[in-house]
N, C-alpha and C positions, 0 to 999 in steps of 0.2 A: 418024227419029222416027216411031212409031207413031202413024199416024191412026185417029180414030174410026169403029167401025162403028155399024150400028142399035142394037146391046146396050149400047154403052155405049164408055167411054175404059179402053186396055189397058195396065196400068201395070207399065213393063219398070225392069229395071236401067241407070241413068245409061249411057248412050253418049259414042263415042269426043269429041263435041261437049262435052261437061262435065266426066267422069267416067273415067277407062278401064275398061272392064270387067274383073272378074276370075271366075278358074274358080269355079263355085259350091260345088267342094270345099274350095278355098280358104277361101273365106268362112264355109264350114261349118265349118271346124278353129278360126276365129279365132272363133266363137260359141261351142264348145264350150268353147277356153279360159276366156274370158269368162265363163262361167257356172260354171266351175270355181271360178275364182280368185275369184268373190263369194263364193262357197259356202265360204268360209271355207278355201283350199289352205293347204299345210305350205308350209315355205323351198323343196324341193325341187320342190314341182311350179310357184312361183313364176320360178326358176332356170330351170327345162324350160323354161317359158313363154319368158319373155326368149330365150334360146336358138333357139325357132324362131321367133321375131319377129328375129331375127336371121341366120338361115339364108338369109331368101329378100326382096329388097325389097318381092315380092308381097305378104307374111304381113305385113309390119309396115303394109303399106295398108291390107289387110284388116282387121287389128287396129283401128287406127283407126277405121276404118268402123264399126266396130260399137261400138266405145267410145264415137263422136265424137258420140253423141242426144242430149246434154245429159243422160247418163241418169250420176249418182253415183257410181262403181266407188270404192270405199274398197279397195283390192287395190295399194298401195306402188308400184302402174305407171304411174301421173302422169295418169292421167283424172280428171277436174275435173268437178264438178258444177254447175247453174244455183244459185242461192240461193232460199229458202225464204221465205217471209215469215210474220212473228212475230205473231200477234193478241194481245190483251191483252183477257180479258173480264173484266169487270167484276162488283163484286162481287153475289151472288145473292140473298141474303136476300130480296130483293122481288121474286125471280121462286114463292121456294116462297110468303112470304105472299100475292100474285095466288092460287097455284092451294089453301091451305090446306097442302100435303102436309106432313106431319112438325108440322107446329103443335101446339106446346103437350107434344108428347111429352120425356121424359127416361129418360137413360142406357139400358139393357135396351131400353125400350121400342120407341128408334128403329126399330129392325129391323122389329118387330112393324109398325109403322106403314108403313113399305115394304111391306111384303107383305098389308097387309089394309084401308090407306085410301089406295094409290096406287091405282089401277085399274086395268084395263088398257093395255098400249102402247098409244097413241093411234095411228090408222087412216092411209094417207097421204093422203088426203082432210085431214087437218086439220096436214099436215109443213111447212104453210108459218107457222104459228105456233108452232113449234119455235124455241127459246132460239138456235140456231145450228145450220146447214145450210151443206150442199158441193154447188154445181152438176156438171152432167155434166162430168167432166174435171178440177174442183177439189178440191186438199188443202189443208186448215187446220191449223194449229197454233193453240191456244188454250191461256192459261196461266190457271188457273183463281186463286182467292185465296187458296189455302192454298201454290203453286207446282207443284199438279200440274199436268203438258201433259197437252193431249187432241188428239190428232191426228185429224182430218175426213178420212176415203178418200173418193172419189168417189161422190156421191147418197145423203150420208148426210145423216142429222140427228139432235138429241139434247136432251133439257132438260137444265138443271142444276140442283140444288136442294142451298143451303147454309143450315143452320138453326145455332143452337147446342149444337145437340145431333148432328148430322151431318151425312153429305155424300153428297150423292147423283146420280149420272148416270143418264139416262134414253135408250136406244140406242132410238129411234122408227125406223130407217130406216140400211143399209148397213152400214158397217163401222169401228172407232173401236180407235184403241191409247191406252192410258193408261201415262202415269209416276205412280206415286202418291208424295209428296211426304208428309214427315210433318210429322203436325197438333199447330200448339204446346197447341191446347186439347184433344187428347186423342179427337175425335171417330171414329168408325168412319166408312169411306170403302165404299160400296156403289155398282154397276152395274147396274139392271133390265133388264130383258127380258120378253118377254111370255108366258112361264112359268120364270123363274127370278130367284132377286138375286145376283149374284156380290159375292163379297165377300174383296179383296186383301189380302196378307200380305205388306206391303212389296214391293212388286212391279211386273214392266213386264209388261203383256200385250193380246191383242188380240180382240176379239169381233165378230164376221162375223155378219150375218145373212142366213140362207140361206132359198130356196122355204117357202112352208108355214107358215110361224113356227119356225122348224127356226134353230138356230143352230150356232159353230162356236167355242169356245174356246181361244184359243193362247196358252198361258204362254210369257214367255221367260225372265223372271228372277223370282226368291222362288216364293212358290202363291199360288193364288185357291180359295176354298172355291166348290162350286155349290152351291146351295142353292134345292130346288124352289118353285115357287108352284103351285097353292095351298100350306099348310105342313101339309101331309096324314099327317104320318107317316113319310113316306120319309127315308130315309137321307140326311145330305148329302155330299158330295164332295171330296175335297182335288187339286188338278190341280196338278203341280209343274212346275219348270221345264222345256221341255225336251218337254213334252205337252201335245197337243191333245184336248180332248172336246166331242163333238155332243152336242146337247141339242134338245129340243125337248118337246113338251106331254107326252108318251109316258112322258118321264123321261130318264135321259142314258144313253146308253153309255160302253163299257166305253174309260178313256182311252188313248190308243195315242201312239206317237212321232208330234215334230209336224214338217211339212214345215221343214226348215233354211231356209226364205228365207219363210216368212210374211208377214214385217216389211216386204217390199222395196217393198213401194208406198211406204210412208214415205220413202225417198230417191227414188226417179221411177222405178221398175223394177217388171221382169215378169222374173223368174230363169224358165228353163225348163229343165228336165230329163228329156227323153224326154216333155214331155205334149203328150196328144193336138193334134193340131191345131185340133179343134174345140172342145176344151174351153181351148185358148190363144186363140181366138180369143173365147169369150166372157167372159174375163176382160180382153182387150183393147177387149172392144166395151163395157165396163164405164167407160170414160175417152171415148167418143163418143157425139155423138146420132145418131140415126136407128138402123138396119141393119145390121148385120154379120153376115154370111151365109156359111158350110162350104158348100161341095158334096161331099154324104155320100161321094160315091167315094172321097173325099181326107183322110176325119174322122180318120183313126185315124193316119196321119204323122204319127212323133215330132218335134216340134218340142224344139232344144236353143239356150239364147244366152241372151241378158241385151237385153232390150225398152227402151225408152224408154214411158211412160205419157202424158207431155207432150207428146208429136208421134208423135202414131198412125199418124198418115200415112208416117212415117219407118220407121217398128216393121213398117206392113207393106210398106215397099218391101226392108227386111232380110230380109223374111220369104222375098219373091220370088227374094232373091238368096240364101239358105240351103236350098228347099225345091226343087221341081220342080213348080211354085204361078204361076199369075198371078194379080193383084189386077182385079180388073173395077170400073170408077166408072160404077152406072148414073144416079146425081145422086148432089150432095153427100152428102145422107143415105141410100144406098144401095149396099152396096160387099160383094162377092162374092168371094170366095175361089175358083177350082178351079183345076183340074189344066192344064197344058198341054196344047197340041194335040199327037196322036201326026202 
């Protein structure tokens, strides 16, 4: 057992006392499957799979291992997920008449009214007055009153405003996937942002908010129009399934294919495929408080596997056992990534 030094506590892979160790290539090939096989594999490379979980008692422990985070693998290989829990929010009406928004407007107009008497996204100085918000580490599911879900990523928050004449979400903070649900009254369903309103075409998708007021648009299913604010002129945008567009105050670029696992926060995952190490660990550090820290020597290690969101702590003890990485805990909230000792 690894004792503490002055820097802090050195967190190794489970020893012979718990755990048996295995090769870290090992570990590495049962990640890579894993990431495969979420990523949407054919029959055949399912097949492979099973085959070399079958080859060696090692690989199907490994397997395990990495399957076993309570992290969702929908992949027909018998990994089970935690459960989710279901909120039920309640209906709106009296959160848009509090703030005025959309009052009094009809048909056509709604839109105009999103874009010229909403005002801007509200500041995070005032997110703890937000309709509904996700602590560090917390996803929501919310089932709005027409039956759209609104899924809460981690440190988000958002209003809701349902009038009779439309419906409208307000992304103040982090990252949100919507199902849109059709409206028996016929209402247009809108998303603000703090330069643009998106507005869905029977559709599932997910909106990121990134540095700067900068965001990230990811269709998965139907389109989403972008449509600028202020309503200057500019062109607006149709994003189909299938593509992702950045946006920000600037205007939006040109849309590109969208990463195949976007979504995977919504079941309890971090799909990785070849990404940096550093930039996997700030979307890991995205599900904890304090510190989570790269040491630059080690930033650019491809990281490949399938993460747990729900037990970080797990996610980077996987990490230790797939990379050539130890995890350093200088306190709870302060935890260091680098390289091992030569």
């Amino acid at each position: 057992m690894t004792s503490p030094d002055r820097q802090g506590t050195l967190l190794r892979p489970p020893g012979p006392a718990d755990e048996a160790p295995l090769e870290r290539g090992i570990v590495r090939q049962a990640a890579a499957w894993a990431a495969r096989i979420q990523a949407g594999a054919e029959q055949q490379d399912q097949e492979s799979c099973r085959r070399w979980r079958a080859a060696d008692p090692r690989h199907e422990i490994a397997w395990q291992r990495v399957t076993g985070l309570g992290v969702a693998l929908q992949d027909h290989l018998g990994a089970a997920g935690g459960p989710q829990v279901r909120e039920v929010l309640g209906r709106a009406q009296h959160r848009a008449a509090r703030r005025g928004l959309l009052r009094g407007v009809t048909g056509a107009a709604a839109l105009a009214a999103i874009w010229y008497g909403a005002g801007p996204v509200r500041q995070t100085s005032a997110i703890w007055l937000a309709d509904a918000s996700s602590a560090p580490g917390e996803r929501r599911i919310l089932e709005l009153d027409d039956g759209t879900l609104l899924y809460l990523n981690t440190r988000s928050a958002v209003d809701v405003n349902y009038t009779a004449t439309a419906r409208s979400v307000t992304l103040l903070q982090g990252e949100i996937l919507i199902e849109t649900a059709v409206d028996l009254q016929g209402r247009p369903f809108f998303v603000q942002t703090a330069n643009a309103v998106l507005q869905p075409v029977g559709t599932r998708f997910v909106v990121r908010e990134r540095a700067g007021m900068h965001y990230d648009l990811t269709v998965l299913q139907g389109a989403v129009d972008w449509l600028p604010l202020p309503a200057d002129g500019r062109a607006a945008l149709r994003v189909h399934a299938g593509e992702r567009l950045a946006f920000g105050a600037g205007g939006a670029q040109t849309p590109e294919p969208a990463p195949r696992n976007a979504a995977a926060w919504e079941r309890g995952m971090i799909v990785a495929d070849n990404m940096p190490l550093a930039d996997f660990l700030v979307e890991l550090g995205r599900y904890r408080r304090g510190w989570l820290r790269c040491d630059p020597a080690i930033a650019s290690l491809p990281v490949v596997g399938v993460f747990s969101v729900e037990d970080t702590d797990a996610s980077l003890l996987l990490l230790s056992q797939i990379l050539p990485v130890q995890v350093r805990h200088r306190s709870r909230f302060w935890v260091t990534v680098e390289s091992l000792p030569s």
